[in-house]
C-alpha positions as CSV (number, residue, x, y, z in Angstrom):
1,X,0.0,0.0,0.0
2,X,1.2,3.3,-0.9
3,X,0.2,7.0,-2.5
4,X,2.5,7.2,-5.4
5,X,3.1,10.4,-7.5
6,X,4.3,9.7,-11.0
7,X,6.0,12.7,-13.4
8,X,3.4,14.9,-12.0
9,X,2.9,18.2,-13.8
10,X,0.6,20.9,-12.5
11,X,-0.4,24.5,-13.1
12,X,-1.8,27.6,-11.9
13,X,-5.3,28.7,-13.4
14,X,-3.6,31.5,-15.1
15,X,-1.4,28.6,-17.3
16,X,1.7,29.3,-14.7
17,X,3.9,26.0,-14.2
18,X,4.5,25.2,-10.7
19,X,4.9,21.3,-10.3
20,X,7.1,20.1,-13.5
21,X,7.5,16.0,-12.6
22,X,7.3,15.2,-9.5
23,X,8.3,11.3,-8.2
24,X,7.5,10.1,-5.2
25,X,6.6,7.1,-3.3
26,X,5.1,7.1,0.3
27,X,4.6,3.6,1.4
28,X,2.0,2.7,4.4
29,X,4.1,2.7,7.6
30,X,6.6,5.3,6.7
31,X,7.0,9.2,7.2
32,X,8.7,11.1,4.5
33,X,9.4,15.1,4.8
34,X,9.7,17.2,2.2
35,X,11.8,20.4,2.9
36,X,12.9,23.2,0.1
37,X,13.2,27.0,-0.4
38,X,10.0,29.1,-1.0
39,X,8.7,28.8,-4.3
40,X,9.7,25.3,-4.4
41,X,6.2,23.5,-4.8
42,X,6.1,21.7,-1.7
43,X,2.7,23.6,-0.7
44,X,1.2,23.1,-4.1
45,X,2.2,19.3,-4.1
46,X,-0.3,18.7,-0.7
47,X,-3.2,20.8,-2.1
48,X,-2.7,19.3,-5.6
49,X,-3.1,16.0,-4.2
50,X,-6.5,16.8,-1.6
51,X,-7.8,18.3,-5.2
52,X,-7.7,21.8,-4.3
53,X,-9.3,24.1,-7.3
54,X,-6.6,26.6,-7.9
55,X,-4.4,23.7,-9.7
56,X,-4.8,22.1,-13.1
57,X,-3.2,18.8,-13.2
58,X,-1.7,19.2,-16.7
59,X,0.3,15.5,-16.4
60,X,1.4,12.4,-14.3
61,X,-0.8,10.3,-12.0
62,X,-1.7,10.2,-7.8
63,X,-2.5,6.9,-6.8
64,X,-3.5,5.4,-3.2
65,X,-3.1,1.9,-2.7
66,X,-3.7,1.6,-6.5
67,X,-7.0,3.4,-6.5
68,X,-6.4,6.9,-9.3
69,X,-7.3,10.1,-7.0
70,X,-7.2,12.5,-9.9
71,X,-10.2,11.5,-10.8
72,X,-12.2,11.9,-7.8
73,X,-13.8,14.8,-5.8
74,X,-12.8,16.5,-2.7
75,X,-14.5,14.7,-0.5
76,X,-14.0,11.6,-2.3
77,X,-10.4,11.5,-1.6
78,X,-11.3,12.5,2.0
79,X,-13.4,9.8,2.2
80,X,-10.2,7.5,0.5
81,X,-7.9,7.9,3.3
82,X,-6.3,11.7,2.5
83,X,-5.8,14.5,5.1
84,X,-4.3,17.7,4.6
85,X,-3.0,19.8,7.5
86,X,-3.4,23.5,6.1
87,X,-0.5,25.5,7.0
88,X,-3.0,28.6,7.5
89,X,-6.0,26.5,9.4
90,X,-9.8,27.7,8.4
91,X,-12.0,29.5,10.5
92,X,-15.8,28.0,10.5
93,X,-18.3,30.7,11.9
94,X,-21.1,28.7,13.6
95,X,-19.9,25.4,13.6
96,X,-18.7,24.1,17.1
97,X,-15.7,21.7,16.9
98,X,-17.8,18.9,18.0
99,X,-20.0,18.9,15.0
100,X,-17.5,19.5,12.8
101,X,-15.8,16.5,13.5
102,X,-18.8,14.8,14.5
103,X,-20.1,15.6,11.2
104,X,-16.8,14.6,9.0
105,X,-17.1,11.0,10.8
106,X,-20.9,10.3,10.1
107,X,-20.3,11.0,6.4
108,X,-18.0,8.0,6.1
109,X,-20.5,5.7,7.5
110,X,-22.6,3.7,5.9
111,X,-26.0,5.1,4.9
112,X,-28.5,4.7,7.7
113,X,-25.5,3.9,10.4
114,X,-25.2,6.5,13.1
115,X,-22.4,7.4,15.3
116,X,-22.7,6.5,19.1
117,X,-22.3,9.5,20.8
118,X,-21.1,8.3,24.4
119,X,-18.5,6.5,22.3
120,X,-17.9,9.7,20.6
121,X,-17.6,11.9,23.0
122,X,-15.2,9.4,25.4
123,X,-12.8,9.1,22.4
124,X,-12.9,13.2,22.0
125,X,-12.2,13.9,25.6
126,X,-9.4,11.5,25.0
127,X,-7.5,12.5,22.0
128,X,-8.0,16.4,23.9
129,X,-6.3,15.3,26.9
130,X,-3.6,13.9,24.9
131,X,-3.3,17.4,23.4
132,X,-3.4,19.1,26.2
133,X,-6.6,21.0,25.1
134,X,-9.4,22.1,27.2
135,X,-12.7,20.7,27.2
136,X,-14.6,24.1,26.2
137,X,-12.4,23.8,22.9
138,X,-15.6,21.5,21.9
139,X,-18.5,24.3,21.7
140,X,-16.2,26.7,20.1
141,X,-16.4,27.8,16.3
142,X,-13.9,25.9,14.5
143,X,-10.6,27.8,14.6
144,X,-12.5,31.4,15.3
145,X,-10.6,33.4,17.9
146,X,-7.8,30.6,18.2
147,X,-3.8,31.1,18.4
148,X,-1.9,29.7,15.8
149,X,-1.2,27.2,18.4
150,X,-4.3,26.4,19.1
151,X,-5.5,25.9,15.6
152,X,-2.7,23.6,14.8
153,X,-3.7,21.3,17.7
154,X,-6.8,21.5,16.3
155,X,-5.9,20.3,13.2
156,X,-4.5,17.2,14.9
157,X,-7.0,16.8,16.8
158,X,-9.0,16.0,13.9
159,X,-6.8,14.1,12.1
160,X,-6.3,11.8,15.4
161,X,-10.2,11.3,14.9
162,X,-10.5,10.8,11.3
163,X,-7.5,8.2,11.4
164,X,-6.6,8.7,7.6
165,X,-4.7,6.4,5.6
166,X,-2.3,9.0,4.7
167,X,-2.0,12.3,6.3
168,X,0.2,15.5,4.6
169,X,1.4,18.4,7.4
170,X,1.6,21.5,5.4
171,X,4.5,23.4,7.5
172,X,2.6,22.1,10.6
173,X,5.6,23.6,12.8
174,X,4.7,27.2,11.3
175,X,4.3,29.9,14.3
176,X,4.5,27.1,17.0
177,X,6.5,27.7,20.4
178,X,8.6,25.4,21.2
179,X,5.7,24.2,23.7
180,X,2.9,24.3,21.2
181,X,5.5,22.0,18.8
182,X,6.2,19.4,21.2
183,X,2.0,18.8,21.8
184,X,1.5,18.6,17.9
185,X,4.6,15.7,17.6
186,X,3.0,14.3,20.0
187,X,-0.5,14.0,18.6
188,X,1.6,12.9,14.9
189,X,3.9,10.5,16.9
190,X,0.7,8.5,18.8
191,X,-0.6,8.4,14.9
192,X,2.1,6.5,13.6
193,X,1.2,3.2,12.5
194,X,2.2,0.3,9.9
195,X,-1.2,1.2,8.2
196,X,-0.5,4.9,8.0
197,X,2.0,7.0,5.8
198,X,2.4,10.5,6.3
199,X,4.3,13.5,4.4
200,X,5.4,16.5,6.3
201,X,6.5,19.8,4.5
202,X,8.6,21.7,7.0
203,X,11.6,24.7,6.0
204,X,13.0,24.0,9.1
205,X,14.8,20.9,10.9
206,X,13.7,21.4,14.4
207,X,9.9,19.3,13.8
208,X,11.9,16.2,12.6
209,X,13.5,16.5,16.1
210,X,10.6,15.2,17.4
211,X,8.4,14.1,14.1
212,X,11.7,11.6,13.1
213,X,11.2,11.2,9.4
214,X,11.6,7.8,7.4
215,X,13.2,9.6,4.2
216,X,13.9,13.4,3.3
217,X,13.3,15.0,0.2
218,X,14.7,18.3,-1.6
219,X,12.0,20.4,-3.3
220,X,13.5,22.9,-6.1
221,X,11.8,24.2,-9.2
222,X,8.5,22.0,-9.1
223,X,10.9,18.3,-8.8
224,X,12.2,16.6,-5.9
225,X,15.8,16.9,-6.8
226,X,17.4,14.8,-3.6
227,X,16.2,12.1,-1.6
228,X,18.2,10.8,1.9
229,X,17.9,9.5,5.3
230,X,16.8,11.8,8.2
231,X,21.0,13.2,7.8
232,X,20.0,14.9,5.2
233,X,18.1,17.5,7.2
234,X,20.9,17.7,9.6
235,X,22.8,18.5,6.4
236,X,20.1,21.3,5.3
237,X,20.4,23.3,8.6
238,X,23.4,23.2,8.8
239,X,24.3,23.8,4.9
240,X,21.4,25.9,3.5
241,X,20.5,25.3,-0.3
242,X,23.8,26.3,-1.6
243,X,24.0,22.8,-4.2
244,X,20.9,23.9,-5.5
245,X,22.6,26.7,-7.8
246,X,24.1,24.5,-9.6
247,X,20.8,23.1,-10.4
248,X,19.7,26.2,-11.8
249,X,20.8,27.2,-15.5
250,X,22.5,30.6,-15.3
């Protein structure tokens, strides 16, 4: 099982390449990071995959565990096993937390099966605790009034409910305190699973301190241009993107 990206090619509305072949494999059971200088693709690469509507696939393929996600909707692929992690979380006026994720469970249950909800509740209270987030979080507006911080646990907080089969962390270490960063890792880390794969897009080396990647990538010009071990962050921090110049053609 894996979600496989094959010579993927993708565009802005306006005709703009951003993604120019991208290859990558992301098996079940492993966590691969992608890191790279702004402008790179990395951002585009997660939405193009949850189908978001800015991008025109123009070539390649996106396949989980065989099945083609180009082809489906949204929420179909929400409903397939993808989660994205927005690096700039939405706010939802009117919609407490606890619907919201309420809500996102029920619709991938079969028609006329309802979700328990003392079960529901238990296994909220739960995954919160674990995040160190307080009850009253629950009857809050998703993400309205919340601190970067506290819309990032939120956004792990779902994704601890949803259990996805493959979960992508748009710069989830973005405006976090050191504090805030270790409670997100650990929401990611108690997610790790044989059945799960995730990719995390990160600038900086500090969340694979605690998020310790499988395999690192190198994101220049719309291609992964370097693959490695977790050293190769190590190497990034401490080396910058220097090599990549002589990437580019002068």
């Amino acid at each position: 099982m894996s979600l496989l990206i094959e010579n993927l090619h993708a565009t802005l509305e306006d005709g703009t390449p951003i993604l120019k072949g991208v290859n990558l494999e992301i098996p079940a059971g492993e966590v691969h990071a992608i890191m790279g200088p702004n402008g790179s693709g990395k951002s585009t690469l997660s939405k193009v995959i949850a189908g978001h509507e800015g991008y025109v696939v123009t070539g390649g393929s996106v396949t989980l565990d065989g099945v083609d996600l180009l082809e489906m909707e949204v929420d179909q692929r929400s409903r397939e096993g993808v989660f994205l992690a927005f690096q700039y979380p939405s706010e939802v006026p009117g919609v407490s937390n606890a619907n919201f994720i309420r809500a996102a469970l029920q619709a991938r249950l079969p028609k006329g099966q309802d979700i328990d909800a003392v079960a529901y509740y238990k296994n909220l209270y739960a995954k919160m605790d674990l995040l160190e987030m307080d009850r009253k979080f629950t009857a809050r507006s998703v993400n309205e009034g919340f601190s970067g911080g506290e819309k990032k646990r939120n956004e792990i907080l779902q994704l601890m409910m949803l259990e996805p089969k493959y979960s992508i962390l748009d710069e989830t270490d973005s405006g976090l305190d050191i504090d805030a960063l270790k409670i997100v890792a650990k929401g990611v880390n108690a997610m790790r699973s044989p059945d799960r794969g995730f990719l995390l897009i990160t600038h900086y080396q500090r969340l694979l301190d605690y998020i310790a990647p499988d395999y690192v990538h190198v994101m220049h010009a719309g291609q992964i241009v370097r693959s490695g071990g977790p050293e190769l962050a190590l190497e990034l921090e401490q080396n910058g993107y220097d090599f990549l110049k002589e990437l580019t053609p002068a």
